[in-house]
C-alpha positions as CSV (number, residue, x, y, z in Angstrom):
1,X,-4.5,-52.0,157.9
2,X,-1.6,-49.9,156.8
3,X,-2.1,-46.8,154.5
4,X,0.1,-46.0,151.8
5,X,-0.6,-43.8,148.6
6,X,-0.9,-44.9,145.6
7,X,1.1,-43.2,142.2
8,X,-1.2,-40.1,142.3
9,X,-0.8,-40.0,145.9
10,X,-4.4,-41.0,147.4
11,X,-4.4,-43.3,150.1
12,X,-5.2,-46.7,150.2
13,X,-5.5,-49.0,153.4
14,X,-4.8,-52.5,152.3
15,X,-4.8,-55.2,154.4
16,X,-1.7,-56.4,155.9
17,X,-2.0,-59.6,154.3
18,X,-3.5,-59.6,151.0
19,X,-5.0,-62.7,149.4
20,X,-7.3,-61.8,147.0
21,X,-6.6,-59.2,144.0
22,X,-8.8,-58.3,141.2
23,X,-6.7,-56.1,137.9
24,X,-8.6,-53.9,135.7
25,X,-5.3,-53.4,133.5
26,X,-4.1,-56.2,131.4
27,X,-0.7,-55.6,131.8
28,X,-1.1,-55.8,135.5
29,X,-2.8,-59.0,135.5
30,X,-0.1,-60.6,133.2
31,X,2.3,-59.0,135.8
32,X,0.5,-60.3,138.7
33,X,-0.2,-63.8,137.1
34,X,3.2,-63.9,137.4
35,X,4.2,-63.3,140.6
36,X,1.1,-64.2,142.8
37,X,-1.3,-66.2,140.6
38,X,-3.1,-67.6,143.9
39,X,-4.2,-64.6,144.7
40,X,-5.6,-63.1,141.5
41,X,-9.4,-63.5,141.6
42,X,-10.8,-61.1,139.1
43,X,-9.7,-59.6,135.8
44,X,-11.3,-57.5,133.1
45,X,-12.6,-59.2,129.5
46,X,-9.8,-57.4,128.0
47,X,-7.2,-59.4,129.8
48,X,-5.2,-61.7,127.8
49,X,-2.4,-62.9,129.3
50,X,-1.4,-65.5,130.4
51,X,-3.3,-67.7,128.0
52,X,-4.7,-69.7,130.5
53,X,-5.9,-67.1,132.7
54,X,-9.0,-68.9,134.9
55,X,-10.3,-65.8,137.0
56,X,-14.1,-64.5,137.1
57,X,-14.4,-61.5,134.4
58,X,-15.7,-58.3,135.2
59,X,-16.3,-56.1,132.0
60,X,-13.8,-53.7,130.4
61,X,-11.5,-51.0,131.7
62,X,-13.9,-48.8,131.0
63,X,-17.0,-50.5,132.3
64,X,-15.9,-52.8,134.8
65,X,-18.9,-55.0,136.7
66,X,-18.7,-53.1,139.7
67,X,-21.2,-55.0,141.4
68,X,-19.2,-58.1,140.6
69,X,-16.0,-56.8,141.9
70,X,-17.5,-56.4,145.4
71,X,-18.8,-59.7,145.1
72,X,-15.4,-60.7,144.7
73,X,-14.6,-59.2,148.2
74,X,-10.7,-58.1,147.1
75,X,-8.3,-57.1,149.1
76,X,-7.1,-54.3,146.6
77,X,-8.3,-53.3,143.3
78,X,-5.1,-52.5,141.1
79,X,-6.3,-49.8,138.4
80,X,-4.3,-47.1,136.3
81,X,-4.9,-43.6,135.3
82,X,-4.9,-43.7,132.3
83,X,-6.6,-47.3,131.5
84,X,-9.7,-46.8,134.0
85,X,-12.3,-44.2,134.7
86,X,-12.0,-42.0,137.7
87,X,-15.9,-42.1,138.4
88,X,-15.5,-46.2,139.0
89,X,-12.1,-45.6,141.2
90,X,-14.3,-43.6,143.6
91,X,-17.5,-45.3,143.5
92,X,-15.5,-48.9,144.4
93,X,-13.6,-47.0,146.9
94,X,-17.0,-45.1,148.6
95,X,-18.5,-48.8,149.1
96,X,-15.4,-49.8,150.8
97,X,-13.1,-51.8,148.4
98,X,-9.1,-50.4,148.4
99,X,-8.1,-49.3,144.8
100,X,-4.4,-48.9,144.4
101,X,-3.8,-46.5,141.1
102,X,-0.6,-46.7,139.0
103,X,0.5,-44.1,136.9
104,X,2.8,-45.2,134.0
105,X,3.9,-42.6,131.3
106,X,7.8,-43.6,130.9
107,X,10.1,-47.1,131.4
108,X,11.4,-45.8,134.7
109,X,8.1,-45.0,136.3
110,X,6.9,-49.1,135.0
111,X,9.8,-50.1,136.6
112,X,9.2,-47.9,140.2
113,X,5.7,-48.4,140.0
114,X,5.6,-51.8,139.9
115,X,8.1,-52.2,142.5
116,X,5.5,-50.4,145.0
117,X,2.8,-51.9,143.4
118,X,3.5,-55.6,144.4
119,X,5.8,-54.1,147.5
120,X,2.8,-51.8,149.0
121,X,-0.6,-53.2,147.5
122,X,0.3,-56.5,146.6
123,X,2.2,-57.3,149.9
124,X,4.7,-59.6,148.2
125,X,8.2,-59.4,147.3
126,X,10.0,-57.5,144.0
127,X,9.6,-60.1,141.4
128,X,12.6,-61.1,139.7
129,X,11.1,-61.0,136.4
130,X,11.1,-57.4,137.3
131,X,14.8,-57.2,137.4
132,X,15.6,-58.8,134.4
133,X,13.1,-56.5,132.8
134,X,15.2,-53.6,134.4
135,X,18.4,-55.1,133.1
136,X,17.5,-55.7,129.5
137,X,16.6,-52.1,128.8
138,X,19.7,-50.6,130.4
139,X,21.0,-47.4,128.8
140,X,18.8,-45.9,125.9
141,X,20.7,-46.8,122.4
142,X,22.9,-44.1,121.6
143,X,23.5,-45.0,117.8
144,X,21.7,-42.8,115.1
145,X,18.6,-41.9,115.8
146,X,15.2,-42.6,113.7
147,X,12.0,-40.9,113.3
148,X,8.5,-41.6,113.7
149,X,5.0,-41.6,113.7
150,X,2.2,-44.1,115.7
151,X,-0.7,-44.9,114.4
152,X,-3.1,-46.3,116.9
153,X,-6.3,-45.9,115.0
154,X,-8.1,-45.2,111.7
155,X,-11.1,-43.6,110.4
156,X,-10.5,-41.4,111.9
157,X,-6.6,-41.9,112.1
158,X,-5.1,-41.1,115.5
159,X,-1.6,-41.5,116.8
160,X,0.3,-41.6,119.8
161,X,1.7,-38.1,121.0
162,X,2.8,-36.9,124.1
163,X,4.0,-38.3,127.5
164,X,3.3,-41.7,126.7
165,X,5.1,-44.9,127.4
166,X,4.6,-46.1,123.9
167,X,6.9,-43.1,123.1
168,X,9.0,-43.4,126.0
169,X,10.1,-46.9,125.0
170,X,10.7,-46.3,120.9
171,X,12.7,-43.2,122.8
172,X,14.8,-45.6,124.6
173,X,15.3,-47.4,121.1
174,X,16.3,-44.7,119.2
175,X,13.2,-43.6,117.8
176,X,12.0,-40.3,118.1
177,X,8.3,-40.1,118.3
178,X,7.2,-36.7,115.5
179,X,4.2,-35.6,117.8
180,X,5.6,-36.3,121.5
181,X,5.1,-32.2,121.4
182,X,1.8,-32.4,120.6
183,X,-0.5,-31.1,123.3
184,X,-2.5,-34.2,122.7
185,X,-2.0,-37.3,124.0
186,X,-3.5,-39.1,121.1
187,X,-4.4,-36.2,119.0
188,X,-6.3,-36.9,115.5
189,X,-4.1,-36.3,112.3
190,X,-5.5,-36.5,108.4
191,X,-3.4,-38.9,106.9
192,X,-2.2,-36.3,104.1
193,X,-0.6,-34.6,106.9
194,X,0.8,-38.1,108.4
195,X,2.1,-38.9,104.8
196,X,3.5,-35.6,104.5
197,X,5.5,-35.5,107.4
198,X,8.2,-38.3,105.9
199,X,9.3,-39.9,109.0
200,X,12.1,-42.3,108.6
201,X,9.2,-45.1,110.2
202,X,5.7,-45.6,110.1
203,X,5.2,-47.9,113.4
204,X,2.0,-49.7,113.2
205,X,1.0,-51.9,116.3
206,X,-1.5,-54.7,116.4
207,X,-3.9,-53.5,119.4
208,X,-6.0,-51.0,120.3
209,X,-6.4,-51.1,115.9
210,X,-5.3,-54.7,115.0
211,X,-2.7,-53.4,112.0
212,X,-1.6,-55.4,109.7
213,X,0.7,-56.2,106.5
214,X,-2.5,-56.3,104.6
215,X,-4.3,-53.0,106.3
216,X,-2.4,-49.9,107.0
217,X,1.1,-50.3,105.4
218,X,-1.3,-49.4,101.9
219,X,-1.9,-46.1,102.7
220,X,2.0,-45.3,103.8
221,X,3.5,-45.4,99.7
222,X,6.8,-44.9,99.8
223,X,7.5,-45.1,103.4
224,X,9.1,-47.9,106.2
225,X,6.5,-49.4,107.7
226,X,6.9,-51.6,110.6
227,X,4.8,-54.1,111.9
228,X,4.8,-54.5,115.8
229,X,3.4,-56.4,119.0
230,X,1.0,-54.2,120.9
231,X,2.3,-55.4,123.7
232,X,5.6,-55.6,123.6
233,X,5.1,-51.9,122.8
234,X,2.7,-50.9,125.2
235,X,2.8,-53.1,127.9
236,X,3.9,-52.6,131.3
237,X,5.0,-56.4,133.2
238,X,6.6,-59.5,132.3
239,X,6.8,-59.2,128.1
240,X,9.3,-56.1,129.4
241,X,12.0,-58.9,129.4
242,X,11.2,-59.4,125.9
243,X,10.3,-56.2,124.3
244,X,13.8,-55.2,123.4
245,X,15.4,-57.7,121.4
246,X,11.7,-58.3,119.8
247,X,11.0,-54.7,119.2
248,X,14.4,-53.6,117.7
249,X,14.0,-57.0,115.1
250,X,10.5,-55.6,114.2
251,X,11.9,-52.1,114.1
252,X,14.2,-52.7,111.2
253,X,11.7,-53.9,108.5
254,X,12.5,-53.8,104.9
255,X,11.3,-50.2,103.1
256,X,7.5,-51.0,101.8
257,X,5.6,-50.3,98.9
């Protein structure tokens, strides 16, 4: 085995050769459903993509099966910081099973960390899907810039705040997240104070809260609201090809109510 660390810079010895994988992120099983679907054995319930995704299940991100991964016998374990618990991290890693953390707060760390992701854990090649995701973001737009506040949750209503790659990417599309200052990462605002703030958008994704033209634009009067894919906003792998073009379409919505 060869030992390499990980995005917060534990070690993990992974096998020279690795052939089986299971993902506790769903973003890291779409990516690695792309690039080595042989070897993906094992995903979370929460793991949508592909469609067609055939793979045992093993709980939620935040309660995997841990028993079930190690009946899995993986090669590696790919997990994020952010996604997954630190107490099921160590307890897979004290019975023996490598666990390769990512760390993804901004465009540029998605595209490094992937790269050593598949490079280092994975043992495979750069994809070239991973390129072409590089490529379409290029250069942040540089035309005038919008403002903006994230909903990601009501009663109680929560939105996205600071070093986050939900930010990170409206950033790179000329939208200026109003609470990327907030000491929060996804601090709790009343929604008099969210009204009150009068940003030039009101972005409201489908996922963790499932938004909707019929649930969360009401309560916005007078203000842009635009509709948006979760995971073209969120997501860290293969819709990353996609997410510009799609994301600045659903970014210029007609005002609302």
């Amino acid at each position: 085995m060869n030992g390499h660390t990980d995005d917060l810079g534990v070690p993990a010895r992974i096998p020279q050769t690795v052939r089986r994988i299971v993902s506790l992120v769903p973003s890291l099983t779409e990516s690695v459903a792309a690039t080595v679907p042989e070897a993906l054995v094992g995903a979370t319930d929460w793991c949508s993509h592909p469609a067609d995704l055939d793979v045992a299940r093993v709980r939620g991100t935040k309660n995997p099966d841990l028993d079930a991964i190690k009946r899995l016998k993986p090669d590696v374990v790919l997990a994020n910081a952010e996604e997954n618990r630190a107490p099921d991290i160590e307890a897979l890693r004290e019975a023996g099973v490598p666990v390769w953390v990512t760390r993804i707060e901004t465009l540029e760390q998605a595209f490094t960390s992937l790269d050593r992701m598949f490079r280092l854990a994975c043992r495979t090649p750069r994809p070239s899907w991973l390129d072409a995701a590089e490529a379409a973001w290029g250069e942040p737009d540089a035309g005038p810039r919008r403002t903006a506040i994230i909903p990601i949750w009501r009663r109680p209503w929560m939105v996205v705040g600071r070093d986050t790659f939900t930010g990170d990417v409206l950033r790179h599309l000329g939208v200026d997240n109003l609470h990327a200052a907030h000491p929060e990462r996804y601090p709790k605002i009343p929604l008099t104070e969210l009204v009150e703030q009068r940003p030039d958008l009101v972005v409201l994704p489908d996922e963790p809260y499932e938004f909707t033209a019929t649930d969360g634009p009401e309560c916005f009067p007078g203000l842009t609201c635009a509709l948006v894919s979760g995971r073209l906003l969120t997501w860290y792998g293969p819709s990353l090809t996609e997410a510009p073009a799609l994301l600045r379409a659903a970014l210029s919505p007609l005002p609302g109510n």
